[in-house]
C-alpha positions in Angstrom: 10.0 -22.4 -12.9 7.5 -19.5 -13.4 4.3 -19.5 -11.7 1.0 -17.3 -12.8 -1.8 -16.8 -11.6 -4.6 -16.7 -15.2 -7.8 -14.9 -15.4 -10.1 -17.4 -17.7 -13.4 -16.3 -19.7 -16.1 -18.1 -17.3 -13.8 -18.4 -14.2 -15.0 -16.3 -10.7 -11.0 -15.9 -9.7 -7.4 -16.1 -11.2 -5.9 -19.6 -12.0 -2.7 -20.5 -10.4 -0.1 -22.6 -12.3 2.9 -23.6 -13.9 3.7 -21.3 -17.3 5.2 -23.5 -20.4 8.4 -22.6 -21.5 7.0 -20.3 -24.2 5.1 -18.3 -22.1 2.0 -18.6 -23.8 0.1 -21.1 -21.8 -0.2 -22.6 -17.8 0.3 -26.3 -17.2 -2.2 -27.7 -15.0 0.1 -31.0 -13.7 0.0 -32.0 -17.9 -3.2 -29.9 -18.9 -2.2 -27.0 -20.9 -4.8 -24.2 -21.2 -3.6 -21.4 -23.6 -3.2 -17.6 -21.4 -5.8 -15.7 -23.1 -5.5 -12.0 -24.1 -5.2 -9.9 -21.5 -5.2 -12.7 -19.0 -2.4 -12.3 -16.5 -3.4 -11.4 -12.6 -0.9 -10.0 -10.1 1.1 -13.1 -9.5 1.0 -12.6 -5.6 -1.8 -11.8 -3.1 -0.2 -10.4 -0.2 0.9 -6.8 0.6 4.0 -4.9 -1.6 6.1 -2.9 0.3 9.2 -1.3 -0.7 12.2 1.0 0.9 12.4 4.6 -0.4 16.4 5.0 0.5 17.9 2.0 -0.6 20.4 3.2 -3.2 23.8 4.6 -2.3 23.3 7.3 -5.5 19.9 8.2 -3.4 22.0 9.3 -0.4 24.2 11.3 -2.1 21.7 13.1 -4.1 20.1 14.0 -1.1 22.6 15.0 0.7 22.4 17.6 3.2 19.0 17.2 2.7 18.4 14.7 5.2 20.0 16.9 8.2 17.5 19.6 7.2 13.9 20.4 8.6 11.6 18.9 8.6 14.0 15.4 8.7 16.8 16.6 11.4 18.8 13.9 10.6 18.9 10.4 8.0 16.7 7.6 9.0 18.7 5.0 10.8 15.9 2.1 9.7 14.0 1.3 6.7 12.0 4.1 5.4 9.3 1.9 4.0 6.1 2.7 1.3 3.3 0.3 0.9 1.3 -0.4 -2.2 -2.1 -2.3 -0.8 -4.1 -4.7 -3.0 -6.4 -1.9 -5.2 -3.0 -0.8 -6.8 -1.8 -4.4 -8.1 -2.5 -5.1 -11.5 -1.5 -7.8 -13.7 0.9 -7.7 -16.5 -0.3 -5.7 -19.8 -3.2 -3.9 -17.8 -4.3 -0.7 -18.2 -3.4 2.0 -15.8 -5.7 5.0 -15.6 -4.1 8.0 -13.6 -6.1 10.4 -10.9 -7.8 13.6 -12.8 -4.9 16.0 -11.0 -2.0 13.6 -12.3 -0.3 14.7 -15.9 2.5 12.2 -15.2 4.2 9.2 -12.7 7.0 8.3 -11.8 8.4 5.0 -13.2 10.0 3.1 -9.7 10.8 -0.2 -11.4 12.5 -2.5 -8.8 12.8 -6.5 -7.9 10.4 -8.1 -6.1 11.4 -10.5 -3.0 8.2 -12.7 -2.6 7.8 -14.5 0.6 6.3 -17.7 1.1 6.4 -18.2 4.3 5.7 -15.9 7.6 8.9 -14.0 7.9 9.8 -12.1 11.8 13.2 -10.8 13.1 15.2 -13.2 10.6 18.7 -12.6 11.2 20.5 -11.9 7.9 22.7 -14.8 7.1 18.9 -16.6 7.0 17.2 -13.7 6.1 16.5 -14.7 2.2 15.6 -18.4 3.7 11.8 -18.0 3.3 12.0 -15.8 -0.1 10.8 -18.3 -2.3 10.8 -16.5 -5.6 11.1 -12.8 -7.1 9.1 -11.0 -9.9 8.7 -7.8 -11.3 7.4 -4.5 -9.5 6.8 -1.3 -11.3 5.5 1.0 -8.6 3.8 4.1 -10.5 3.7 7.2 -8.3 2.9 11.2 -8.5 5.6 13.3 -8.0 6.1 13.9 -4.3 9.6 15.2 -2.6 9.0 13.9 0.7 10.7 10.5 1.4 10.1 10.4 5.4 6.4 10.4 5.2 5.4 9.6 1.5 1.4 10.6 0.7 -0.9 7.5 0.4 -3.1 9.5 -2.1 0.0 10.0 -4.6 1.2 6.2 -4.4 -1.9 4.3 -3.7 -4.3 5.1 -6.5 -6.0 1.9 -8.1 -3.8 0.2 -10.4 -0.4 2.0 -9.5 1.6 -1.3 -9.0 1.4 -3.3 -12.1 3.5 -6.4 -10.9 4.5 -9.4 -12.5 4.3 -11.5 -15.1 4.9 -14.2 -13.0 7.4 -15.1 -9.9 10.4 -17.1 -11.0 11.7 -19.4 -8.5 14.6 -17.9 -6.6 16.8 -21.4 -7.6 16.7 -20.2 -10.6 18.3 -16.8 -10.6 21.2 -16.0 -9.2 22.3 -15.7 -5.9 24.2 -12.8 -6.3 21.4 -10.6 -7.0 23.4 -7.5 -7.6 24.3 -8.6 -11.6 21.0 -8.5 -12.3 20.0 -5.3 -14.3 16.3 -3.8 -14.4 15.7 -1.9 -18.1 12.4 0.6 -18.3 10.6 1.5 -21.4 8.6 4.0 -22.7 7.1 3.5 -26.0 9.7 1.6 -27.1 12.9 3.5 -26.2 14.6 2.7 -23.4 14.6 5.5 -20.8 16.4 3.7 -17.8 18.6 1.2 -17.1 20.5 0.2 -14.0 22.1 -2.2 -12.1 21.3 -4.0 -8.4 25.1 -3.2 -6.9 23.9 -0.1 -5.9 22.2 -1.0 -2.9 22.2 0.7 0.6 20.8 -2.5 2.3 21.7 -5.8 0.4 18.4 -7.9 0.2 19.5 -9.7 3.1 20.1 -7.3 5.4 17.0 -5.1 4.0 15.1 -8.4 4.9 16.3 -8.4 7.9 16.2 -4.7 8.9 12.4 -4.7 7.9 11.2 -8.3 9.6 12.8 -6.6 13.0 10.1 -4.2 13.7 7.1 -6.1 11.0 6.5 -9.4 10.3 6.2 -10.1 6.5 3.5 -12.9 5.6 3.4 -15.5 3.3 2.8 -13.9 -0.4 3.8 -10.7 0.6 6.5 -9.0 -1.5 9.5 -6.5 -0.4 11.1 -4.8 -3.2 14.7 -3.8 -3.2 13.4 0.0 -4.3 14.2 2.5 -6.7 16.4 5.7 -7.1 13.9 8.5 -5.9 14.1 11.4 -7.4 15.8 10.0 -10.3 13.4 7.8 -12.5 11.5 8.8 -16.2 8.0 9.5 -15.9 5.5 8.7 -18.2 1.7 10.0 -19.4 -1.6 9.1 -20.6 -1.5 7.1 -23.7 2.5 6.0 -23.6 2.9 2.4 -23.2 5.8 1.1 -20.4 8.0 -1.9 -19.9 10.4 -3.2 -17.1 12.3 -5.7 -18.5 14.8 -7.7 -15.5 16.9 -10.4 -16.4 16.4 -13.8 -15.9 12.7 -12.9 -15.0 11.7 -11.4 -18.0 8.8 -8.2 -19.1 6.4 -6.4 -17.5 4.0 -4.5 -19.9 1.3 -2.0 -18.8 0.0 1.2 -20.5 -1.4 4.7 -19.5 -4.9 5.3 -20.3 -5.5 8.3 -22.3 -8.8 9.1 -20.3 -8.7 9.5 -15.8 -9.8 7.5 -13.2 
């Protein structure tokens, strides 16, 4: 099942329900109400976080790197980025990029979304309160630093479009790592990879992360993206992350600044 959350003409806050198999309306326990035109909220409510090192091809394009100054030596936990609520934006918004930005990065990534309160799981339980996933396109200036990554050049409103929705975890499968995450710009495809990649499988990310922070109920972790290595795209081109089994995020790049 997928579940929205729908902003409707004359309604103070989002709708949350079932969507129909079509995906053009949400089903209110029978009551169907048609998703209007640029309806769709962010799906969740909590925090996003993500990990900036989670991909083996990360490590080995860095390298060396990681044993030079100002690092010393690799990070031995997590190196985690957060995305707070005045970046989330809902599926086929418009994103409208600081004056001093020409371009983003494109970090599209799964989304583990936790519906319950989540502290030092162990990791054969670790995935035992991730309730569903969804889709997390985290739009970021360029910035080479991945031990202490600038809130001004990932935090600026709207640079987490997220969504449409969050499929149920039952119904993807458990295997996560054949799942493959496709970006879009303007209609060509600029990226695509797959989820065997990872430094940390979800599980043990999961548990890594809820050992030093508690992750609450609606919160998301993603499973991150290769840094360094993504396309970029700017104002006026039009993106979409496509992951299977979930389906498409849309969002596009204003022509005019924040």
């Amino acid at each position: 099942m997928r579940h929205a959350r729908i902003n409707f003409p004359g309604t103070a806050a989002p709708i949350s329900g079932a969507v129909t198999p079509d995906g053009t309306g949400l089903d209110l326990g029978g009551r169907i109400l048609p998703i209007p035109p640029g309806g769709f909220a962010p799906p969740v409510e909590g925090w996003i976080y993500g990990p900036l090192l989670n991909e083996r091809s990360t490590w080995e394009r860095f390298g060396d790197k990681l044993n030079a100054d100002p690092y010393k030596a690799p990070p031995t936990v997590p190196v985690l980025y957060f995305k707070p609520r005045n970046t989330h934006l809902g599926h086929g918004g418009t994103v409208r990029l600081p004056a001093t930005a020409a371009r983003v990065e494109l970090g599209a990534s799964l989304g583990l979304v936790f519906g319950r309160q989540t502290a030092r799981a162990a990791e054969a339980e670790a995935l035992d309160n991730v309730t569903g996933l969804t889709i997390v396109l985290d739009l970021s200036v360029p910035n080479d630093s991945v031990y202490r990554p600038p809130v001004q050049e990932k935090c600026f409103d709207g640079a987490c479009p997220v969504g449409p929705w969050v499929v149920d975890k039952a119904d993807l499968p458990a295997d996560l790592s054949s799942l493959s995450i496709r970006t879009y710009v303007n209609g060509d495809k600029v990226a695509e990879r797959r989820l065997d990649d990872l430094y940390r499988s979800p599980a043990k990310l999961v548990a890594e992360v809820t050992d030093f922070m508690a992750l609450s109920a609606g919160d998301v972790l993603t499973l991150g993206y290769p840094v360094g290595a993504v396309p970029t795209a700017g104002r006026g081109d039009t993106v979409r992350v496509e992951i299977d089994g979930i389906g498409a995020l849309d969002c596009t790049i204003a022509e005019e600044s924040a």
